[in-house]
C-alpha positions as CSV (number, residue, x, y, z in Angstrom):
1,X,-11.7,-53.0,-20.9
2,X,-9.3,-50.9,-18.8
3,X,-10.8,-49.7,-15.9
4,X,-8.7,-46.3,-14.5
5,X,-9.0,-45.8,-10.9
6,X,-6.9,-42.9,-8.7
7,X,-6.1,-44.1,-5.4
8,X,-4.3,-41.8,-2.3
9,X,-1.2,-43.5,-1.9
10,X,-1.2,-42.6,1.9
11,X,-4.4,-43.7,2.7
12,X,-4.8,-46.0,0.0
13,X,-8.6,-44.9,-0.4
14,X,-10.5,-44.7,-4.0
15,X,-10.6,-41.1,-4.9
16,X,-12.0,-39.1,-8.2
17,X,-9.7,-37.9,-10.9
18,X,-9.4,-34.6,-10.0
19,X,-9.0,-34.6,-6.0
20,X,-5.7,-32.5,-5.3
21,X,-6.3,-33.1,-1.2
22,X,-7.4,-36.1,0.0
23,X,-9.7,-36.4,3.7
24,X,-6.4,-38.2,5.5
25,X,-4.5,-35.0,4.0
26,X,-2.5,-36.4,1.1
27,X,-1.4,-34.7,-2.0
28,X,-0.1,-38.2,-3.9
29,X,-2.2,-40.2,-5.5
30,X,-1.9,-43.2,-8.1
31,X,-4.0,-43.4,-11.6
32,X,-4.6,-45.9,-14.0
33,X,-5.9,-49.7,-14.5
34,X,-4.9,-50.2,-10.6
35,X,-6.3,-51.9,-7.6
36,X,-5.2,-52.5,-3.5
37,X,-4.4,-55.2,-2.2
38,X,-3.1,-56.2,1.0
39,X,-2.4,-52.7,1.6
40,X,-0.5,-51.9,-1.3
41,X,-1.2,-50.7,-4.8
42,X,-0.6,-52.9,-7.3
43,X,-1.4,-53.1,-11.2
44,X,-3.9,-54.5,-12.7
45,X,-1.9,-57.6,-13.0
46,X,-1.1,-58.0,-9.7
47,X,2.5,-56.4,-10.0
48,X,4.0,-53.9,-7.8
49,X,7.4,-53.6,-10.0
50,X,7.4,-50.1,-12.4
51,X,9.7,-48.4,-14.6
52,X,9.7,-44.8,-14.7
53,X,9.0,-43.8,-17.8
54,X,8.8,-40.1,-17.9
55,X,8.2,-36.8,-15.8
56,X,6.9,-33.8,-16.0
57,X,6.6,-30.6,-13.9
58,X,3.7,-28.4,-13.9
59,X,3.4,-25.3,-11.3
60,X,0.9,-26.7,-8.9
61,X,2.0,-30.6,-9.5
62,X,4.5,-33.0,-10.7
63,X,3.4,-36.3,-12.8
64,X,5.0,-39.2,-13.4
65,X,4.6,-42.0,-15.9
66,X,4.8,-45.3,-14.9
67,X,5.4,-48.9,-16.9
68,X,4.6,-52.1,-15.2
69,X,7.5,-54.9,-15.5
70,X,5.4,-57.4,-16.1
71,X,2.4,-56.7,-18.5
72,X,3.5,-53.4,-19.9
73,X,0.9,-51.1,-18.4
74,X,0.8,-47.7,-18.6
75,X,0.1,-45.7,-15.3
76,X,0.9,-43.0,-13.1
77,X,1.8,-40.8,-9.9
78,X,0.7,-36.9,-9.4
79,X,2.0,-35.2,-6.3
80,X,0.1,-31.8,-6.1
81,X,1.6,-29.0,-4.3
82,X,0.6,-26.2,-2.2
83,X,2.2,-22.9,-2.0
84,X,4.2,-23.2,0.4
85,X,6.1,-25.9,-1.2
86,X,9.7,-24.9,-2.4
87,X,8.8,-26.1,-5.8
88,X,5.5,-24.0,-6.5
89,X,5.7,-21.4,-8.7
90,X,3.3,-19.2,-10.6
């Protein structure tokens, strides 16, 4: 059974699906069957090798799909912006 966690990727901390802001500040998380170790985040596997496999741009965020190279799992990166952010639009 997969088990989909969302990590911030700048302070590495656990975080709920839907946090755009994390405490340390950061808007860039991780999601999917993931876990950290030794300060990194790595698939589920153990793996810290991905393909990019697509990307999409929303107003407030940009998403991108991610394919481990050595098991073939599916995960992903958001980046949420705020307004001020040259690529926020309404």
């Amino acid at each position: 059974m997969e088990t989909q966690k969302s990590f911030c990727t700048k302070c590495l901390k656990e975080v709920s699906n839907d946090t755009e802001k994390c405490e340390c500040g950061g808007r860039n998380f991780a999601f999917g069957d993931l876990k950290v170790e030794d300060n990194k985040i790595l698939c589920k596997c153990g793996n810290d090798q991905f393909n990019r496999g697509m990307h999409i741009d929303y107003t407030n965020k940009a998403t991108t799909t991610l394919i481990c190279t050595k098991c073939g799992n599916v995960c992903g990166t958001e980046h949420y912006r705020d307004e001020e952010e040259m690529m926020y639009w309404e």
